[in-house]
C-alpha positions as a LaTeX table, in Angstrom:
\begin{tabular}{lrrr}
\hline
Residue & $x$ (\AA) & $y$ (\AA) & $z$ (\AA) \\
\hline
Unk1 & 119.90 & 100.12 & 109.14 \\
Unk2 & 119.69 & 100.44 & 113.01 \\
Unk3 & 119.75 & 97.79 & 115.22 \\
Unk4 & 115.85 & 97.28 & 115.52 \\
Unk5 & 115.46 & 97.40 & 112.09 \\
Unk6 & 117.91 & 94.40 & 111.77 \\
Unk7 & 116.06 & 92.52 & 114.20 \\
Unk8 & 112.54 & 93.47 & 112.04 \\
Unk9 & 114.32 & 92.24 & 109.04 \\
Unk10 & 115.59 & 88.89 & 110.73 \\
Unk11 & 112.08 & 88.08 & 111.90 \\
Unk12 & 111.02 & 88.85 & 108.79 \\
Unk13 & 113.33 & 86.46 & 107.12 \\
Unk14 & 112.54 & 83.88 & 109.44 \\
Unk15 & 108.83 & 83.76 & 109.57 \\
Unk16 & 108.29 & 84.42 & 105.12 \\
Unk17 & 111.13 & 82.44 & 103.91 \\
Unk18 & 109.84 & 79.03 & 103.67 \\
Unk19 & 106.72 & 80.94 & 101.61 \\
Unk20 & 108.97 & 83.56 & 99.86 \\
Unk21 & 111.11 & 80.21 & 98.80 \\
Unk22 & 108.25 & 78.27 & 97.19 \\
Unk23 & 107.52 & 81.20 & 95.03 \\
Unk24 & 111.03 & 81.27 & 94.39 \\
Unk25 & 110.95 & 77.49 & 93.16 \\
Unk26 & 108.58 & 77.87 & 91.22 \\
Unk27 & 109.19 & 80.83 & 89.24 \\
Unk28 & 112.58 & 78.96 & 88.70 \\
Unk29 & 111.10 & 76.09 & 87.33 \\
Unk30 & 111.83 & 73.50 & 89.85 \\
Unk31 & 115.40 & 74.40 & 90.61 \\
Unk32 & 116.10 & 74.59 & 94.74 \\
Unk33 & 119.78 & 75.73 & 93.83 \\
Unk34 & 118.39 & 78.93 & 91.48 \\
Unk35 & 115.45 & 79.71 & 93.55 \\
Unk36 & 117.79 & 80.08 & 96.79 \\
Unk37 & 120.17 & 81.86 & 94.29 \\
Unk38 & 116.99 & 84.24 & 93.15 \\
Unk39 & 115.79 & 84.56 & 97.13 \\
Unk40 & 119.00 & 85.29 & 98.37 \\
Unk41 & 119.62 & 88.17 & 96.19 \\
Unk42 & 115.94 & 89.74 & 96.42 \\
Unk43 & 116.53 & 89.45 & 99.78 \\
Unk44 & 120.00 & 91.59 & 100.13 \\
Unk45 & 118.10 & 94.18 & 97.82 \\
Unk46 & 115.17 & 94.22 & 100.35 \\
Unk47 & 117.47 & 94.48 & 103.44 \\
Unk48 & 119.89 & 97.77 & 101.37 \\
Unk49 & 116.12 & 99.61 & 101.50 \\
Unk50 & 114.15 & 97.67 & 104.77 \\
Unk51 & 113.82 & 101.45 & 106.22 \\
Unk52 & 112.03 & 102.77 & 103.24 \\
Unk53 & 109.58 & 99.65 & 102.68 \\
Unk54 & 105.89 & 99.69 & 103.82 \\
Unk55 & 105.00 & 96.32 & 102.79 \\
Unk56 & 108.14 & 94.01 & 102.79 \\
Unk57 & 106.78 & 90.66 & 101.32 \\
Unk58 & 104.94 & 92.44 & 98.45 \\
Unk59 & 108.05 & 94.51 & 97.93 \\
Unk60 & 110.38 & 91.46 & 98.27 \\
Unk61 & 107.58 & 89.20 & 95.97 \\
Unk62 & 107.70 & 92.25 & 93.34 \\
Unk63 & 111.78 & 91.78 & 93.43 \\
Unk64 & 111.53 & 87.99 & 92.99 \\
Unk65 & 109.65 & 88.90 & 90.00 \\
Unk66 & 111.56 & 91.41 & 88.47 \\
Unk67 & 114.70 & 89.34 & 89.03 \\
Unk68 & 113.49 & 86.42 & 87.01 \\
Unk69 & 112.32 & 88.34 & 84.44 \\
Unk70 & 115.45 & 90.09 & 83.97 \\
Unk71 & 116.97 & 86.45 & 84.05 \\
Unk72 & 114.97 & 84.85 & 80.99 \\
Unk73 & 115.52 & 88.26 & 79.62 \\
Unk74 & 119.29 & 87.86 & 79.16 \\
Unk75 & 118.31 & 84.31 & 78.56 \\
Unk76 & 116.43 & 85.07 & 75.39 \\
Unk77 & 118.85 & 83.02 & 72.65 \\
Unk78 & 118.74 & 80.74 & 74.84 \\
Unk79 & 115.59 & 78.44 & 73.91 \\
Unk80 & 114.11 & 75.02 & 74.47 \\
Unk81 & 116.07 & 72.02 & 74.83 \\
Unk82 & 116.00 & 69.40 & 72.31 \\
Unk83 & 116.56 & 65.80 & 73.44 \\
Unk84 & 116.75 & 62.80 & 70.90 \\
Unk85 & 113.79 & 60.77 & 73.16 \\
Unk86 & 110.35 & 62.47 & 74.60 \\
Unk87 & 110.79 & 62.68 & 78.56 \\
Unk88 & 109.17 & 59.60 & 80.56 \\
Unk89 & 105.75 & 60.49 & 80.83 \\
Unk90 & 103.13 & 58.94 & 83.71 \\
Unk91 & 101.19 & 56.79 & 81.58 \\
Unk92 & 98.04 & 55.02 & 83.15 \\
Unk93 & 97.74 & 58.02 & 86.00 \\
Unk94 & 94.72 & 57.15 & 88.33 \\
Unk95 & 92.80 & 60.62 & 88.48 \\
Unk96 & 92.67 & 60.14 & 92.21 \\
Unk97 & 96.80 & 59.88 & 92.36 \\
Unk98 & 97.03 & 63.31 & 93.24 \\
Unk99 & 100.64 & 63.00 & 94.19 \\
Unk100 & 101.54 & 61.75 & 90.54 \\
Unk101 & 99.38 & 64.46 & 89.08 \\
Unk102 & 101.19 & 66.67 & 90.67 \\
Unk103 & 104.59 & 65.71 & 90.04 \\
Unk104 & 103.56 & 65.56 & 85.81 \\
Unk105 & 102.35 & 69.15 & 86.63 \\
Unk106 & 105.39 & 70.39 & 87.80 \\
Unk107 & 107.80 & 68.86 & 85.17 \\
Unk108 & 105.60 & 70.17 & 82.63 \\
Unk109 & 106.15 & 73.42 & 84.04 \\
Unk110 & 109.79 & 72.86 & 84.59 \\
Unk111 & 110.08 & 72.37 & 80.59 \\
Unk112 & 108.06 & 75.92 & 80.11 \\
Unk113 & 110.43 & 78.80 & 79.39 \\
Unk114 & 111.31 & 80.92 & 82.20 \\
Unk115 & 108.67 & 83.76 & 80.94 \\
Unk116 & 105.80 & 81.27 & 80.21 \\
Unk117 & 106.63 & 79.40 & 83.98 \\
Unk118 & 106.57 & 83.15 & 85.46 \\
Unk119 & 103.28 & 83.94 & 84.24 \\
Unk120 & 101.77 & 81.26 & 85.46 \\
Unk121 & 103.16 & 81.10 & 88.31 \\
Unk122 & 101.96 & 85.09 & 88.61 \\
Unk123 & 98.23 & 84.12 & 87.42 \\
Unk124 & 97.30 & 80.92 & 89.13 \\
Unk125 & 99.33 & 79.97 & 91.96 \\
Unk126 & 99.48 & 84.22 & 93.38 \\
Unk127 & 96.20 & 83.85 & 91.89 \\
Unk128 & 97.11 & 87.62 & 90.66 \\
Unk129 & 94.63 & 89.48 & 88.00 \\
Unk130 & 95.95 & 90.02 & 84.28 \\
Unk131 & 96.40 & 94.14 & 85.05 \\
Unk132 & 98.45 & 93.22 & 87.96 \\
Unk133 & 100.57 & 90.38 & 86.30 \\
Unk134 & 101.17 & 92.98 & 83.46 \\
Unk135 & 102.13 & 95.66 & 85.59 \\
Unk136 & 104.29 & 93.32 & 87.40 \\
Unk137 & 105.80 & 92.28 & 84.41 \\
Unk138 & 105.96 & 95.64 & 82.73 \\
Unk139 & 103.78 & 94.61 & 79.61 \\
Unk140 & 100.65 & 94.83 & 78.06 \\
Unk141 & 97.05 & 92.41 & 79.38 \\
Unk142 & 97.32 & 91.29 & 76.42 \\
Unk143 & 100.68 & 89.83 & 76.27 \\
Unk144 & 99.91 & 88.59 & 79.10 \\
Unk145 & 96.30 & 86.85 & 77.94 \\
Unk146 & 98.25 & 85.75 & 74.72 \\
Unk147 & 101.22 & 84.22 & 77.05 \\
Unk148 & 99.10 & 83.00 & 79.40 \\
Unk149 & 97.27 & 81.15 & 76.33 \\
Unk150 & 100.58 & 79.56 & 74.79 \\
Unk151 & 101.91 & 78.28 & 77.96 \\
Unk152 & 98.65 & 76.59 & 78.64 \\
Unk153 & 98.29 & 74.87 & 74.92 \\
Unk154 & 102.12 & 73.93 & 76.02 \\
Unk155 & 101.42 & 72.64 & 79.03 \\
Unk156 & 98.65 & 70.31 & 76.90 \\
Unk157 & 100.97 & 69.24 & 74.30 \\
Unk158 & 103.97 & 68.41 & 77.53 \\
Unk159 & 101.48 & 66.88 & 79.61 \\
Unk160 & 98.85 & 65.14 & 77.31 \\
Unk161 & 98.14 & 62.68 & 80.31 \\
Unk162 & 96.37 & 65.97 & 82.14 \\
Unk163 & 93.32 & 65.31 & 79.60 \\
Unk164 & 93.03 & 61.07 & 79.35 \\
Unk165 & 92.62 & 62.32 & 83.02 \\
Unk166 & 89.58 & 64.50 & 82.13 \\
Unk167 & 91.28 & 67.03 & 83.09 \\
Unk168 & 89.75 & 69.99 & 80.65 \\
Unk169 & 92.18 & 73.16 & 82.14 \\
Unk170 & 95.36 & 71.70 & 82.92 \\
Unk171 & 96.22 & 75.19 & 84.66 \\
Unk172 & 97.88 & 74.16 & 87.78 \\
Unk173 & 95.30 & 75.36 & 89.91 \\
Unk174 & 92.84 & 73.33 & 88.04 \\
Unk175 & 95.14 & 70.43 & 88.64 \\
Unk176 & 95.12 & 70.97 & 92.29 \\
Unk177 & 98.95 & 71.85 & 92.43 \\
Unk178 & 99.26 & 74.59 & 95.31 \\
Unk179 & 102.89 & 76.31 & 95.75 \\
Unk180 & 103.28 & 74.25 & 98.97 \\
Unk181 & 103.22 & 70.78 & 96.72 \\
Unk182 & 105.58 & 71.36 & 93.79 \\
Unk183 & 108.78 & 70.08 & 94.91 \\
Unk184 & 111.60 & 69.10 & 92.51 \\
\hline
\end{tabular}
């Protein structure tokens, strides 16, 4: 890489991190130590080709992906956790608390597998189309209408308080849970 080209890929760094991080986060299920760990290394594969890219944050985004899959791919034995007591839960949630909502949003996530979390993520906060969340994936639409589908009926039986709230979707985005918000 020549010298301008590090100083494109240092302002690029600078200016999309904070963005390229919350993706990160989330696709990571909460976890500011793996999602730095997942950034950083997308990012040194994005730098070893920043002469051939056109578009580097939808090349770099498209790496974030493909790394997490590959990580609940090797991950695959490795299943839910079972605990002897149900997680505390935010019983008596005003629907107006939207900061509360939000937090029972994202540990319901954060108790999705890694695959479930990652299509979600993909489909309602990228707010990316089933063809391009398959072909981002590398499966079928309808894997990823039938995953999309379980993670959802998960994310009902993890957060049951979404509905008392009259919540019908508890999608994130129907939630109201942007990238930006979802802090762990």
């Amino acid at each position: 890489m020549d010298v301008q080209g590090q100083e494109n890929f240092r302002e690029f760094v600078a200016q999309r991190s904070p963005a390229l991080l919350r993706t990160a986060t989330l696709l990571s299920g909460g976890d500011r130590h793996a999602a730095e760990d997942l950034l950083q290394n997308a990012l040194i594969k994005v730098a070893g080709r920043w002469d051939k890219v056109e578009d580097p944050e939808a090349y770099t985004r498209q790496v974030l992906y493909r790394q997490q899959i590959g990580r609940w791919r090797l991950r695959w034995r490795q299943r839910e956790m079972s605990v002897a007591e149900p997680p505390d839960t935010a019983a008596g949630t005003d629907a107006g608390d939207g900061a509360e909502l939000r937090v029972v949003m994202g540990k319901a996530l954060a108790r999705l597998t890694a695959r479930q979390r990652t299509v979600l993520v993909l489909r309602y906060f990228e707010d990316l189309p089933e063809a391009e969340v398959a072909r981002l994936l590398g499966c079928s639409v309808g894997t990823v209408r039938s995953t999309t589908h379980r993670s959802l009926a998960r994310l009902r039986v993890l957060a049951p308080e979404l509905s008392a709230l009259g919540l019908g979707d508890p999608s994130p985005a129907a939630a109201g849970l942007t990238p930006v918000e979802v802090r762990s």
